[in-house]
C-alpha positions in Angstrom: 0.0 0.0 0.0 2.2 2.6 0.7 3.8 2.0 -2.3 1.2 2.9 -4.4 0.4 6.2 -1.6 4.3 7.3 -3.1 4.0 7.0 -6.7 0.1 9.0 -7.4 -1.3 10.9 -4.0 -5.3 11.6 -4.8 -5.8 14.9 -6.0 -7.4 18.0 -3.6 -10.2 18.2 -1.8 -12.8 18.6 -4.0 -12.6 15.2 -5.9 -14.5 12.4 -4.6 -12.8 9.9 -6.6 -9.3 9.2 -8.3 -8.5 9.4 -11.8 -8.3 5.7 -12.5 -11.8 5.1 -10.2 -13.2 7.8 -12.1 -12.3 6.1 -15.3 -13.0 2.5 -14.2 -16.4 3.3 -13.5 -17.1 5.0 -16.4 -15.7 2.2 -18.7 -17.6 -0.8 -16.8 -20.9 1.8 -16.5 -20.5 1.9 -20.7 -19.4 -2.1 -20.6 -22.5 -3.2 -18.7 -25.4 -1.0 -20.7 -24.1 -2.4 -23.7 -24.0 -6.3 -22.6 -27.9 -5.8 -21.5 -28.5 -4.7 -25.0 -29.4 -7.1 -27.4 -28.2 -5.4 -30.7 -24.6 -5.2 -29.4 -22.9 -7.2 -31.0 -20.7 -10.4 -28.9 -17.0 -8.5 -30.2 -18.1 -5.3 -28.9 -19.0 -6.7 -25.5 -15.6 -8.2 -25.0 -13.9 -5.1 -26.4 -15.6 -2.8 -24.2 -15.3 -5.4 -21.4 -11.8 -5.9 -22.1 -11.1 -1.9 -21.7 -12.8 -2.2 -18.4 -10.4 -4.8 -16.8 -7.3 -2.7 -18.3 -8.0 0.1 -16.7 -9.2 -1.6 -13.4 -5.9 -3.2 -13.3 -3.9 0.1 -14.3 -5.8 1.5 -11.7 -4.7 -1.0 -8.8 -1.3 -1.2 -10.0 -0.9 2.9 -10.2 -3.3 4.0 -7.4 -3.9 1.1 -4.8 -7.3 -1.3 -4.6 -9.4 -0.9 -1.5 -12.6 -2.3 -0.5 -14.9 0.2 -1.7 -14.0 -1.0 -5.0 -15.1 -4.6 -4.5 -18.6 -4.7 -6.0 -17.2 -2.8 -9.2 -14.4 -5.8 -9.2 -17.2 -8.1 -8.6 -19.8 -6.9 -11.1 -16.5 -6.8 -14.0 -16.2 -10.6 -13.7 -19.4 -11.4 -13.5 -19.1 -9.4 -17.1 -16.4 -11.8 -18.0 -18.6 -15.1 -17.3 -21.5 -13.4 -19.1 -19.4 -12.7 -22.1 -17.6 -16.4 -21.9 -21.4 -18.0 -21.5 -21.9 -20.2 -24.6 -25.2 -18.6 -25.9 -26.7 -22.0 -26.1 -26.6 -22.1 -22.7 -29.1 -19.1 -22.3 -32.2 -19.8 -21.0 -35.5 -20.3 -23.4 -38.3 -21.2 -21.3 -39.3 -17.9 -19.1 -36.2 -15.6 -21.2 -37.9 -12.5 -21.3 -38.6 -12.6 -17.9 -35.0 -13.5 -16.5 -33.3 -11.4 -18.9 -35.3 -8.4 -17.5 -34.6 -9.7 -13.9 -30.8 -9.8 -15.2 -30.7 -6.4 -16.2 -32.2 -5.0 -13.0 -30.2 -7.0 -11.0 -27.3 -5.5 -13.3 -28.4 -1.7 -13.1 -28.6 -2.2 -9.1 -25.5 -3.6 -8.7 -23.6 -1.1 -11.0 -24.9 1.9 -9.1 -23.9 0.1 -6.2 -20.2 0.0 -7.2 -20.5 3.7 -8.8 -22.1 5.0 -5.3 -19.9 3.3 -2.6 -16.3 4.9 -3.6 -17.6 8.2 -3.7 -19.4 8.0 -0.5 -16.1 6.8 1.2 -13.5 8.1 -1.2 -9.5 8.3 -0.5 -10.0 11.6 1.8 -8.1 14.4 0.4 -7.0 17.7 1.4 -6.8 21.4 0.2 -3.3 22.9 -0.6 -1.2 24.9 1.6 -1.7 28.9 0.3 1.9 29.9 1.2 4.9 30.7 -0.2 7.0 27.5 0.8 6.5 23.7 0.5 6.1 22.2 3.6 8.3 18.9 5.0 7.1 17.0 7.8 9.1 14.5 10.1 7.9 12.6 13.0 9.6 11.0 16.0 8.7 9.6 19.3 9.6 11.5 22.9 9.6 10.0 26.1 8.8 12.1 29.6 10.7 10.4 32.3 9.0 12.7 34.6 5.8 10.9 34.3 5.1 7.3 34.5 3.2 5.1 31.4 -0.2 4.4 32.8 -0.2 1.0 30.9 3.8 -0.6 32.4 4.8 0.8 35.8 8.3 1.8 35.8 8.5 3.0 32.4 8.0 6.6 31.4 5.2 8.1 29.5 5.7 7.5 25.7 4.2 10.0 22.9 4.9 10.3 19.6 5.3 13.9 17.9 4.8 15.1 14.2 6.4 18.5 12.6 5.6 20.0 9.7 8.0 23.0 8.6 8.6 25.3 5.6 10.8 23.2 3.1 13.2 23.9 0.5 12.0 24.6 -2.7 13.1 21.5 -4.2 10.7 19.5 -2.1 7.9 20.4 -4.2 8.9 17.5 -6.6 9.2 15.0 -4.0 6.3 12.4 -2.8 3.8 13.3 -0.6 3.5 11.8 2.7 0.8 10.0 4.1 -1.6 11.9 5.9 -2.1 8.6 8.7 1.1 6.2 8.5 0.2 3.8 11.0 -3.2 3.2 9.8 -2.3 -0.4 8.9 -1.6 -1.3 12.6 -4.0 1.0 14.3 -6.8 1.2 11.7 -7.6 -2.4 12.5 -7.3 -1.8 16.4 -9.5 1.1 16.1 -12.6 -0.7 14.2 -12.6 -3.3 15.8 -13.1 -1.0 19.2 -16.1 0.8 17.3 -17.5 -2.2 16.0 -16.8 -2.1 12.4 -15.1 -4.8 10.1 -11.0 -5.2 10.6 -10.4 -3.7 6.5 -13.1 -0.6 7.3 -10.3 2.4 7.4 -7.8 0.5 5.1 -8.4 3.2 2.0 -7.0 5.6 4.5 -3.6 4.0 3.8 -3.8 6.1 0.3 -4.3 9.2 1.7 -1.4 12.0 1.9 -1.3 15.8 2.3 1.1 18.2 0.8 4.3 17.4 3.0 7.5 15.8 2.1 9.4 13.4 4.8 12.5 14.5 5.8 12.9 17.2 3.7 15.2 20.1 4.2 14.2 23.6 5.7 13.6 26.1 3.7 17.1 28.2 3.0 15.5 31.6 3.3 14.8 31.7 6.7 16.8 31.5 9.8 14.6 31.0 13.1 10.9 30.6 12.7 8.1 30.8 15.4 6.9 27.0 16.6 3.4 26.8 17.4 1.8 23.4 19.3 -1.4 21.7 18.0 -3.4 19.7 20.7 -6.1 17.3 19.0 -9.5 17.0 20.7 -10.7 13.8 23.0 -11.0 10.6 20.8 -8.9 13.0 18.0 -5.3 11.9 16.2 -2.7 14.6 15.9 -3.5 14.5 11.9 -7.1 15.7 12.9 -6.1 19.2 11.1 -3.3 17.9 8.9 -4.7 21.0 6.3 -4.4 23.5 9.1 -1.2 22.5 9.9 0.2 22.8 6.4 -1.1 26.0 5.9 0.6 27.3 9.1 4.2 25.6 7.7 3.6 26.7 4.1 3.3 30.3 5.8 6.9 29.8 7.9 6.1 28.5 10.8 7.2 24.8 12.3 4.3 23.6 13.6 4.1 20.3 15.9 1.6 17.7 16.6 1.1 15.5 18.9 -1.1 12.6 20.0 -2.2 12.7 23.7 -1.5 9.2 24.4 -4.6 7.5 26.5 -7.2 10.3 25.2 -5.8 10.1 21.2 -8.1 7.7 19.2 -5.1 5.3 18.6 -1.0 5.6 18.9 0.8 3.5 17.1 4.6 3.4 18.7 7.7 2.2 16.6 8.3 -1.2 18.5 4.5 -1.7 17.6 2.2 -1.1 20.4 -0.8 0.3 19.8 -2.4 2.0 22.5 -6.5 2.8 21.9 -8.5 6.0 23.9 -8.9 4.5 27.3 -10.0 7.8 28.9 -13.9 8.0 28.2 -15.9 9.2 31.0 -18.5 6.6 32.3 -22.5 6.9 31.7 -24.6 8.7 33.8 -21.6 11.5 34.2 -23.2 14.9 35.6 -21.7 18.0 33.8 -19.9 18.3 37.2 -18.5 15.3 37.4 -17.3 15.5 33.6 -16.0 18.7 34.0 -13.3 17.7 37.3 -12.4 14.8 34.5 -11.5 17.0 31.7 -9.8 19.5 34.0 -7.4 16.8 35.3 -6.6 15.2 31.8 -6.0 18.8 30.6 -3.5 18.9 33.0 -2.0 16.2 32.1 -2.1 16.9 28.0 -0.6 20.3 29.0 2.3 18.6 30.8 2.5 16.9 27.2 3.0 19.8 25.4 5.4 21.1 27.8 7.4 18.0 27.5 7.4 18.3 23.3 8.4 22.4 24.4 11.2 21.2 26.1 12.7 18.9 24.0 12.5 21.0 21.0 13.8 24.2 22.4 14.6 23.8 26.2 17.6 25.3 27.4 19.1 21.9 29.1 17.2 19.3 27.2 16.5 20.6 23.6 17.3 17.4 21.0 14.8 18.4 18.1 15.3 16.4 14.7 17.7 17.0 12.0 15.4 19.2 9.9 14.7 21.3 12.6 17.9 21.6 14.4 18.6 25.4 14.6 15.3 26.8 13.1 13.0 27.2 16.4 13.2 30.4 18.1 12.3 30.0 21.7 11.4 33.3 21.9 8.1 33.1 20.2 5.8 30.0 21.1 2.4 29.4 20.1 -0.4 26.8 21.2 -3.7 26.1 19.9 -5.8 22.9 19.6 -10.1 21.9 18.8 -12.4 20.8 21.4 -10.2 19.6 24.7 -7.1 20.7 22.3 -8.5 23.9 22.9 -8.8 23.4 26.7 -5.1 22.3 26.7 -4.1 25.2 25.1 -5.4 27.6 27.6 -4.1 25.6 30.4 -0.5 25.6 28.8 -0.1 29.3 28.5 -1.7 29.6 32.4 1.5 27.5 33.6 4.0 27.9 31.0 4.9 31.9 30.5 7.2 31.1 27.3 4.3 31.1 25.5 2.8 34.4 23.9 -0.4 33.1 21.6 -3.0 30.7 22.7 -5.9 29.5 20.3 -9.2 27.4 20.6 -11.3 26.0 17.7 -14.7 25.6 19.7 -13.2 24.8 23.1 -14.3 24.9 26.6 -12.6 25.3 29.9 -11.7 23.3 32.8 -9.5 24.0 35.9 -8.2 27.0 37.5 -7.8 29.3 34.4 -11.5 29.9 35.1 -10.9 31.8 38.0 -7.4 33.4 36.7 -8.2 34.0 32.7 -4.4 34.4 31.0 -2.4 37.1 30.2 -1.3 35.8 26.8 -3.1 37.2 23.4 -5.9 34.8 23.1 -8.1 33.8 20.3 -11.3 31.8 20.1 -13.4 30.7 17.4 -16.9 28.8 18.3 -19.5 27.9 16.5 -23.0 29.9 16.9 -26.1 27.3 16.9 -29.8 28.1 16.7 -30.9 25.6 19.8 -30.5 27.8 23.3 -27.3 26.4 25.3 -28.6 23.9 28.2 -29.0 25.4 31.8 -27.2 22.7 33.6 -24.1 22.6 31.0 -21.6 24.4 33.2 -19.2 24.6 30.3 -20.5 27.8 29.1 -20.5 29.7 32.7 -16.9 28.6 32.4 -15.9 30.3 29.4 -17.2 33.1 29.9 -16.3 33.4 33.2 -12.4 33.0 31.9 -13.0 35.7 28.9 -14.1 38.4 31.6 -10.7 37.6 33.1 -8.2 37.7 30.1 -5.6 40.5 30.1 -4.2 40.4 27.2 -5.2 41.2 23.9 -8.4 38.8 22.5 -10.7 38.0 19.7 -13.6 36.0 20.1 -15.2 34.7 16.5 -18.5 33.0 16.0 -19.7 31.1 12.9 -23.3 30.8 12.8 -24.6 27.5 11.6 -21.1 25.8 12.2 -20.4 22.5 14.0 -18.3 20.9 16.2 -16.2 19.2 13.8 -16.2 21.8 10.8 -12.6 22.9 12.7 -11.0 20.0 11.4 -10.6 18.0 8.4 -13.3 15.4 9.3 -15.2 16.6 6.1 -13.1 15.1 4.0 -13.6 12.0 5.5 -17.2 11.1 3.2 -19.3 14.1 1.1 -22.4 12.8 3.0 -21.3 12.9 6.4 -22.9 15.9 6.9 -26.6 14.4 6.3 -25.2 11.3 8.2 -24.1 13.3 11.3 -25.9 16.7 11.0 -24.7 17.4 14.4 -21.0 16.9 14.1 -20.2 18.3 10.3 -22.3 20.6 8.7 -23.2 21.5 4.6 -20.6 24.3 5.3 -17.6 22.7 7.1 -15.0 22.9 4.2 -16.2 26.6 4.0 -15.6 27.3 8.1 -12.4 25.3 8.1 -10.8 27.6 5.1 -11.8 30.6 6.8 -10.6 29.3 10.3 -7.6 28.7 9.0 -7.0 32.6 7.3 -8.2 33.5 11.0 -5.2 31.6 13.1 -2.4 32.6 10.5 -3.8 36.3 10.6 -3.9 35.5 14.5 0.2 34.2 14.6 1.1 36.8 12.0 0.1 39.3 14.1 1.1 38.1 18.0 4.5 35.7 16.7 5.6 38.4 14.2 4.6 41.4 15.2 2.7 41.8 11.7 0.2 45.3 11.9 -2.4 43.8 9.6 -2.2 41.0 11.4 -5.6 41.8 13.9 -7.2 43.4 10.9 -6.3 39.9 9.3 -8.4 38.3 12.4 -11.6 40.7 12.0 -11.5 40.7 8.0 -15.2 40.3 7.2 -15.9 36.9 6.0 -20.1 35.0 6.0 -21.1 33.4 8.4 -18.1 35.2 10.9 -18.7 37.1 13.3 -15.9 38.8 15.5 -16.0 40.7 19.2 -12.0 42.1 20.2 -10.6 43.9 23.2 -7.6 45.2 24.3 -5.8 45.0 20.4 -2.9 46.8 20.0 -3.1 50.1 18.1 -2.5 50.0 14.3 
């Protein structure tokens, strides 16, 4: 598989299907009208059939098979036993009747096999809309501080992923995959949600717009590095467009997954660890909220511990591409959902940060009570239904917004979702009539404009860029924005 992911990544977002699917289909669609038509002839058939298994097996050769596939592979050699019948075989007795069984039976299947790869298609993603290619690199970190809540004795294991501004040359190289370990924890993770062992194998053919290894960019010395935290249940690809469009801008930006609250880690001696931190039925809000305050302590003690290895004054050991780019000075963090809450809760304890970000995040712990000094941005989404009386999560946010010190922007996106901050829309065209509650119509819409919104956001507080806050409160549909405290133009 990740063979084929090297030699043709899918194209961007946009396209449900790749080229050879989209071709495939077409050629069988065009082979199986004309075999339930009597007046073409037997050589046509075969021709047309013959076309249809070339460019199914170009297709698996170039792009990769997966499952989705398997009724059009199943209804192309049924097409081959049809054509290699004997016609004496046929039957006489009741013909008309089967034959028009046959055919309906034919159509049904066919739209079948045209339907199910672009409902689940190879997920693809929009390209970065800076001025540099973007490399990525990804390595695993240890915290000896902490202990692994799975072996006693050994220390907490998490595995990090970078994506930087590249050199120009790295345009021309492969893409990466947006989910390497998918073939050990793809399994692991159906299997946990019930669903068949091959379910989230096509996701082995997906990649972004990063390069592996590749070297940073030439024209620039020290960058800012800005933290991503992915929400409960999330994977630190969860924003993988995001992300790239941060690094195509020139910044290094680092992922991580949470290990015991991502959906799945998959370490390099093999271990897969799955979520193990879901909060038991029947929680209160209170109850829920004292849980998420002390994992947030604990994910912020993660991104403290990446912090620290990358640019700590005693400890720092970041990867060869990144050796010497990271300027201490100017730290960002941001994260969705409990990524969000993280956030806020590193720049409460860890000063060497100066820009904190949530994508629809609540809070939990003491940074109700103390607020933050550091500039702070949060974009929500803005719903119809009233918020619930006994959800406590909204008396804490804005009970931590009254007490912010620094300079803040506070954006709402009416009609938006949960998940519209990430890249779950890519995932199937119609999850959002699937899931109305979790993706909405508009989620590739709110994700493009959240993502102008954070670089405007770390142009303006890791760079010092004027426009940058103007940037932030651009007028966009659907956005709505509420400042304080900005700096003067």
């Amino acid at each position: 598989m990740a063979r084929a992911v090297q030699r043709k990544p899918v194209a961007d977002r946009g396209d449900l299907m790749r080229p050879f699917e989209i071709a495939s289909l077409l050629c069988l669609t065009v082979a199986i009208f004309a075999m339930t038509m009597r007046a073409t002839s037997p050589r046509i058939r075969r021709a047309l059939l013959g076309v249809t298994l070339g460019v199914m097996g170009l297709g698996a050769w170039i792009e990769g098979a997966r499952w989705q596939l398997a009724p059009a592979y199943a209804l192309a050699a049924a097409g081959v036993v049809f054509v290699l019948l004997p016609r004496s075989m046929g039957p006489r007795a009741g013909g008309r009747v089967l034959r028009s069984l046959g055919v309906t039976a034919a159509v049904l299947a066919l739209a079948v096999a045209v339907l199910l790869p672009g409902v689940l298609p190879v997920p693809s993603f929009p390209s970065p809309e800076g001025p540099h290619p973007v490399g990525t690199v990804t390595f695993p970190l240890e915290d000896p501080a902490r202990e692994d809540s799975r072996t006693p004795g050994r220390p907490r294991r998490l595995m990090v992923q970078a994506w930087y501004p590249a050199d120009t040359g790295t345009a021309r190289a492969p893409r990466a995959p947006f989910w390497p370990e998918v073939a050990r924890a793809g399994p692991a993770l159906a299997h946990k949600l019930g669903l068949p062992s091959f379910s989230m194998s096509h996701l082995a053919y997906a990649v972004g717009h990063s390069h592996e290894n590749a070297p940073f960019t030439s024209s620039l010395d020290r960058v800012p590095l800005i933290v991503f935290s992915h929400g409960a249940g999330g994977l630190r690809a969860q924003n993988t467009s995001t992300l790239e469009m941060l690094a195509s801008q020139g910044y290094i930006v680092v992922s991580l997954d949470h290990t015991d609250d991502a959906a799945a880690v998959v370490f390099p001696d093999g271990e897969v660890v799955l979520r193990s931190l879901e909060g038991p039925d029947g929680e209160t809000h209170e109850e829920a909220s004292r849980r998420k305050a002390s994992t947030v302590r604990s994910r912020a003690a993660d991104v403290g511990r990446v912090v620290d290895f990358l640019v700590g004054a005693t400890d720092a050991r970041p990867p060869a591409p990144l050796h010497g780019h990271m300027d201490p000075a100017r730290l960002g963090v941001f994260g969705h959902s409990l990524g969000g809450s993280t956030a806020v809760e590193v720049c409460r304890v860890d000063a060497r940060f100066s820009a904190c970000g949530s994508l629809d995040g609540y809070i939990y712990g003491e940074a109700e009570a103390t607020g933050i000094a550091q500039a702070f941005l949060l974009i929500q989404r803005e719903t119809d239904a009233p918020p619930d009386a006994a959800d406590v999560r909204e008396r804490q946010r804005e009970a931590f917004i009254a007490r912010l010190s620094g300079p803040s922007c506070r954006l709402r996106v009416a009609r938006a979702r949960h998940n519209d901050f990430t890249d779950m829309a890519a995932v199937s065209p119609v999850l959002p009539y699937l899931l109305p509650d979790a993706v909405s119509q508009a989620g590739e819409d709110t994700l493009r404009g959240t993502n102008q919104i954070l670089t405007a956001f770390f142009h303006a507080t890791l760079r010092g860029e004027p426009g940058g806050w103007s940037g932030v409160r651009a007028t966009r549909p659907r956005f709505s924005s509420a400042c304080d405290r900005l700096p003067l133009p």
